[in-house]
N, C-alpha and C positions, 0 to 999 in steps of 0.2 A: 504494500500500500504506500500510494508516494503521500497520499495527505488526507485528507476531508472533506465528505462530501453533504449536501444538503435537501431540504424536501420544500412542498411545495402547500400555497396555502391555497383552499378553492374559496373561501366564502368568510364574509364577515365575522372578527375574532371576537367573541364576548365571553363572559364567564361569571354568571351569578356565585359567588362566593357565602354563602349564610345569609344570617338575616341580621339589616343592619336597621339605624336608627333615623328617624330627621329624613335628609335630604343625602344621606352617604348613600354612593356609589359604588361599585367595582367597574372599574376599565380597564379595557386594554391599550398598549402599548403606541399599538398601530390606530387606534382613534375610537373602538366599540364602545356602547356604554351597556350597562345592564338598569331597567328601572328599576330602582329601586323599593325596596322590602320596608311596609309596614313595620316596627316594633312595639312595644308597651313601655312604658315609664323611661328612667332616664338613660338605658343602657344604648349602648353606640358603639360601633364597630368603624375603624379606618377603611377608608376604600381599598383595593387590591388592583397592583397594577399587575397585570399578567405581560411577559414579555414572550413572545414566542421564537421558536429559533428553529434551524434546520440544519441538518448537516450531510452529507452524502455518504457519512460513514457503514458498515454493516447493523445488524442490529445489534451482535453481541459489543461491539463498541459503544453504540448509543444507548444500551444499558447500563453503561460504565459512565460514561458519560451525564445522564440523568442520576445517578447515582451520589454523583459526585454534585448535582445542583440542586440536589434534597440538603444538602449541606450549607450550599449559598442559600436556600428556603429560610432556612432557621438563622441564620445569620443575618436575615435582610428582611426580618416580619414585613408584610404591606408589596412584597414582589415574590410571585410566583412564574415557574419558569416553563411554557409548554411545549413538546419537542412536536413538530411536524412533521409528516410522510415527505420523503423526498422522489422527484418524478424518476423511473425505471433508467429514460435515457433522453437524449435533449435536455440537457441540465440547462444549460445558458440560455437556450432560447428559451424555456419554459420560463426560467426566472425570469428573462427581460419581458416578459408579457404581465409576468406576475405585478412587475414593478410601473408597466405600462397600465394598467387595470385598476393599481392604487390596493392591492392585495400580497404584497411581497410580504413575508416572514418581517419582524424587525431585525433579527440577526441573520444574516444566510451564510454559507461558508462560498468561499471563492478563490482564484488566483491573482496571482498579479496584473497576470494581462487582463482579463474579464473587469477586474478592480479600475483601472484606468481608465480603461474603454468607455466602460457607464459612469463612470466620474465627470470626465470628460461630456458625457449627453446629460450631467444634470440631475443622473439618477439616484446618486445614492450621498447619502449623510454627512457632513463636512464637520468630523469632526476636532478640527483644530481648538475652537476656546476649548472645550474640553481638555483635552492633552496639557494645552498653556496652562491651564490653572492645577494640573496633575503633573506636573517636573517629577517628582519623588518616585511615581509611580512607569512613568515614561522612559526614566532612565533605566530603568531594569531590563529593557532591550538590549541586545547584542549590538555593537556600534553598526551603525548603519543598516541598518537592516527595516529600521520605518523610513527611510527614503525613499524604497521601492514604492510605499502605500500613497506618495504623495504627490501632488504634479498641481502646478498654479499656485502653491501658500495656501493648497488644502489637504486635510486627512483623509483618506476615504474609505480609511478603513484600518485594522491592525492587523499584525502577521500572527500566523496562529505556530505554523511547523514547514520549519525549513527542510529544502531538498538541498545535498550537497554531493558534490562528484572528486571522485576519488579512483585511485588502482587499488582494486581488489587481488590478490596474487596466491599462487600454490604456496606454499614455505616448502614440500618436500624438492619441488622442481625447479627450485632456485638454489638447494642446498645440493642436486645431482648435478647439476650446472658450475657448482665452485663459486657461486654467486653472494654478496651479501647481501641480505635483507633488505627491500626498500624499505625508509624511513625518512621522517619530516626532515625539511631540507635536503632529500636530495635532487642529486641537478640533472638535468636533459641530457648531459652525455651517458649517465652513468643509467638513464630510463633509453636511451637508442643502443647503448650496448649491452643491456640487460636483454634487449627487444632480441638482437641478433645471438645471442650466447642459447637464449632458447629454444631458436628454431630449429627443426628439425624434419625431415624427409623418409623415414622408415619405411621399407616395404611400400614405398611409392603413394607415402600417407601424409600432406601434407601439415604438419602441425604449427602454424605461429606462435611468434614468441609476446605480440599483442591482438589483442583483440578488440579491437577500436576503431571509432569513424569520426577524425578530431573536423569541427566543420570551424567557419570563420569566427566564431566565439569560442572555441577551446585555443586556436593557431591564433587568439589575442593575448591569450595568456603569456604566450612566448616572447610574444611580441612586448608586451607589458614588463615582463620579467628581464630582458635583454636591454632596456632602455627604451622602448619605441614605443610610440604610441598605441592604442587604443583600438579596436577595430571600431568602435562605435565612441562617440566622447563622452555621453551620459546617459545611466541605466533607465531614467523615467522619459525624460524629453533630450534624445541625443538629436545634433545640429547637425552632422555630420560622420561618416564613413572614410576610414586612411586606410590604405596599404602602405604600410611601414615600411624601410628597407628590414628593421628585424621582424616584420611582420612575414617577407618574401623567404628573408632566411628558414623561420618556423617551417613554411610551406616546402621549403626543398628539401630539408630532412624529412620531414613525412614520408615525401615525394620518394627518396631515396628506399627509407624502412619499406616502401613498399614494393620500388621494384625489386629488392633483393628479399623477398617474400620471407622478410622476420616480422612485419605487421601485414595484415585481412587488406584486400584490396576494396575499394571505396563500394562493392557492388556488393559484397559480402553479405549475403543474410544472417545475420545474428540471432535470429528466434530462438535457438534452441544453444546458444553459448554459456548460459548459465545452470545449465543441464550437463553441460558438457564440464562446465568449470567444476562441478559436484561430484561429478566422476574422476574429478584430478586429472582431467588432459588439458585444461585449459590454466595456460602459466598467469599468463599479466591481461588484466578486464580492466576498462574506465566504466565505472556502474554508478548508480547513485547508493545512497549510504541503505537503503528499505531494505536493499538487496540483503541484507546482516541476518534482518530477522527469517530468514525459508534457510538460508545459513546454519544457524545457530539451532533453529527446530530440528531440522531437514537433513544437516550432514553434519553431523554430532562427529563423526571419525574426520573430517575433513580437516585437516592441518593447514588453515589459510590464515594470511594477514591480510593489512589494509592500510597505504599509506595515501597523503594528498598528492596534489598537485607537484611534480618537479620545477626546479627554479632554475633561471641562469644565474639573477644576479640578486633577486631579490621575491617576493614571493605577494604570487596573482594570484586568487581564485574565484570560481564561478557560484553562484547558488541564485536558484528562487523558491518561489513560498506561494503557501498556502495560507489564507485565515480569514478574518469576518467582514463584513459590512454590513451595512443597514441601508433601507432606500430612504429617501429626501424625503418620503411623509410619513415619518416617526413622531410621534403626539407625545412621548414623555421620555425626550434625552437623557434625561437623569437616573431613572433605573435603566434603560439599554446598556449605558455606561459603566453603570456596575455591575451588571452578568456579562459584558466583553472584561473586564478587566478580571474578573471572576475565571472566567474559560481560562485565558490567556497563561493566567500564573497557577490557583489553587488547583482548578480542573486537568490541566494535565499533568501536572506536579505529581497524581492521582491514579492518571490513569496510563501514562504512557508504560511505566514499569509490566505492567500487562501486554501491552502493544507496543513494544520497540523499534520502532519503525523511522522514525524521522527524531530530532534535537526540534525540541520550542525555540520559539525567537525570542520569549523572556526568559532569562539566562536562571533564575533560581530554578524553575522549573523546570530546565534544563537538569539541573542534577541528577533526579531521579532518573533519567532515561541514562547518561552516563552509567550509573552507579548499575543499572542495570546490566550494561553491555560490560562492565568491567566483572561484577559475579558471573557473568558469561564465560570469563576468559580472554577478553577480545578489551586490554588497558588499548591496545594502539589504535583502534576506533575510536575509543569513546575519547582519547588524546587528541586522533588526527582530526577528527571533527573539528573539537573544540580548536583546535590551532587555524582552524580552514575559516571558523566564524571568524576569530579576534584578526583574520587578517589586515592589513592597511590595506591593501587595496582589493574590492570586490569589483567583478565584472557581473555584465546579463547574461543569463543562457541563452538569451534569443531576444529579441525588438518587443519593446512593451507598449505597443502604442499603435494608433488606430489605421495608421498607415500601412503597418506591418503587411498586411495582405498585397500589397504593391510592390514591393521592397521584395521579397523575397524570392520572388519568382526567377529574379534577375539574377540570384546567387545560385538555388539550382538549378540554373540552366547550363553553368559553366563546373559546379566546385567538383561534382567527381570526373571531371577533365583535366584539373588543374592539381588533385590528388593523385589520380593516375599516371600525370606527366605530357597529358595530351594538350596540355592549356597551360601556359605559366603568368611571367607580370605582366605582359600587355594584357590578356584579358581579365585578369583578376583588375586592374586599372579603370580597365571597361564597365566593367561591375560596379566598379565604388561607383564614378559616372553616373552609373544611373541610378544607381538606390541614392543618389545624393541630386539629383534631381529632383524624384522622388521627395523626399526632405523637404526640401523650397519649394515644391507645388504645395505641400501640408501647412505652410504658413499664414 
């Protein structure tokens, strides 16, 4: 599981809550009222704001999940928290009907890109004075990691659980190799000679020594690490697209690993490589960190580590996320606020140690998922993770923004030509070109 997923609301949210006095109420979140109940003499009840939430997760998750906000219940008398069905498939479109209709959850889970996108259309809840008048609680993020949520000097949301990308590797097929272990900091020579010390041809059996398809955001890292720019200059609203000289560099070792077939050529179907990596014939994987947990279940004998990112000179890495928003007609900011802040830290502080799948983007909460994968066995995970967040510098996995759909087309039209040697800098050149066109028409 890379994150969380969410449900969907069909009809007017209300909830008669007992029997109150006068002129009390129970509402909801998203704007219902219930009329109000008769009493006798002076006794009186506070209204109950219900906030509703959705998430795409399984059930046995959102049992753990609602579990856990029986807990925020009794800590937050006067809010109640109701979980909704989430739709089977068409997530995003469903929700942007939901929020087009004036019927969206008040919390729903999302990505980064979806977050933007309906930011960007006015959709969804801008929660900056909040956060401004919450510094205490705001800081408890991983540095930089609410940037992603933000575009214009607005919120539009907060990160629930990060994805991060790593080499996963055999330890026994690195130690029949004479190889040492990868580990944080190590550098790009010592990941392309790793790559070729692996490979091998048995009985006419081709085996790589990686198993990878690095596209224009992994070969920035390189780029980033070597001194050179950026493929992209900023993760929420970037201006522009470079090819670097150490960007060209990156591209030509690739280029290399692959005709001397120690790395999967750009065409490579990968479906079944982490099948195959469970079987210990697959040496060095770039996977994201979920891949630990069907790991750690799943191949209990399997003798594997897991390090970050390789450096040249200094240390880049990629990640994006998952986590909440709310749509623009939220009717009581005020308790929303407090069951996102509530998810974010207590609730997976909770529940992740059951589901170890992805690190929070609030870092105490973080612990627990660590301290899991460390009684695993697995310190250089729950390490390399954690060194991969506190990085200086973060890149995008991919264009977070509404343009993307224009942009992209332009890169796969050339990158597994320029991977396999059939394309190099002029048209990788060509490419910036027009994804940076592209750019200045979106302005």
């Amino acid at each position: 599981m890379k994150a969380v997923k969410l449900v969907c609301l069909t009809g007017a949210l209300t909830l008669a809550l007992g029997t109150v006095a006068g002129c009390s109420e129970s509402t909801s979140s998203s704007g219902g009222t219930t009329a109000p109940a008769a009493t006798s003499g002076n006794d009186s009840k506070a209204a109950t704001t219900e906030v509703t939430l959705m998430t795409w997760e399984s059930q046995a998750m959102n049992d753990k999940i609602m579990a856990s906000m029986k807990k925020f219940e009794e800590q937050n008398p006067g809010i109640t928290v109701k979980l909704l069905p989430a739709p089977l498939q068409d997530y995003g479109i469903k929700i942007n009907e939901m929020m087009a209709a004036k019927k969206a959850p008040d919390i729903f889970m999302t990505g980064n890109d979806m977050t933007l996108q309906n930011g960007a259309k006015g959709l969804l809840y801008d929660w900056s004075a909040k956060a401004g008048l919450d510094q205490e609680f705001m800081n408890g993020f991983y540095p930089g990691v609410v940037d992603s949520w933000k575009s214009n000097n607005k919120l539009y949301g907060l990160p629930g659980l990060l994805n991060t990308y790593g080499v996963f590797y055999n330890k026994k097929l690195f130690k029949d190799a004479g190889l040492p272990e990868p580990k944080r900091g190590w550098t790009y020579d010592e990941f392309f000679d790793a790559m070729a010390k692996l490979t091998s041809n048995k009985g006419g059996i081709q085996q790589y020594g990686y198993y990878g398809r690095p596209d224009a955001f992994n070969v920035s890292l390189y780029s980033v690490s070597a001194g050179g720019a950026p493929f992209t200059d900023s993760i929420v609203n970037p201006t522009k697209v470079e090819v670097s000289p150490q960007f060209i560099e990156g591209v030509k070792r690739y280029q290399k690993a692959i005709a001397d077939k120690s790395m999967i050529p750009p065409t490579f179907d990968q479906a079944n490589v982490m099948a195959s990596f469970k079987d210990g014939k697959v040496a060095m994987t770039m996977q994201g960190q979920w891949v630990a947990d069907d790991l750690i279940r799943n191949a209990p004998n399997l003798e594997w580590g897991y390090a970050p990112q390789p450096v040249v000179k200094t240390q880049s890495e990629i990640y994006d996320a998952v986590g909440w928003c709310s749509p623009a007609t939220i009717k009581n900011p005020d308790a929303v606020w407090k069951v996102l802040k509530y998810l974010d830290s207590s609730m997976y502080q909770e529940v992740l140690p059951s589901t170890p799948v992805a690190p929070a983007a609030y870092k105490s909460a973080t612990g627990a998922y660590f301290d899991t994968l460390k009684k695993a066995g697995h310190t250089d995970l729950a390490e390399g993770i954690d060194y991969i967040l506190k990085s200086p510098n973060i890149q995008p996995v991919r264009f977070l923004t509404t343009w993307s759909g224009k942009a992209n087309p332009f890169i796969d039209a050339v990158w597994n030509n320029v991977l396999s040697g059939k394309a190099g800098e002029a048209e990788l050149k060509d490419m910036a070109d027009k994804v940076n066109k592209v750019i200045a028409s979106s302005k």
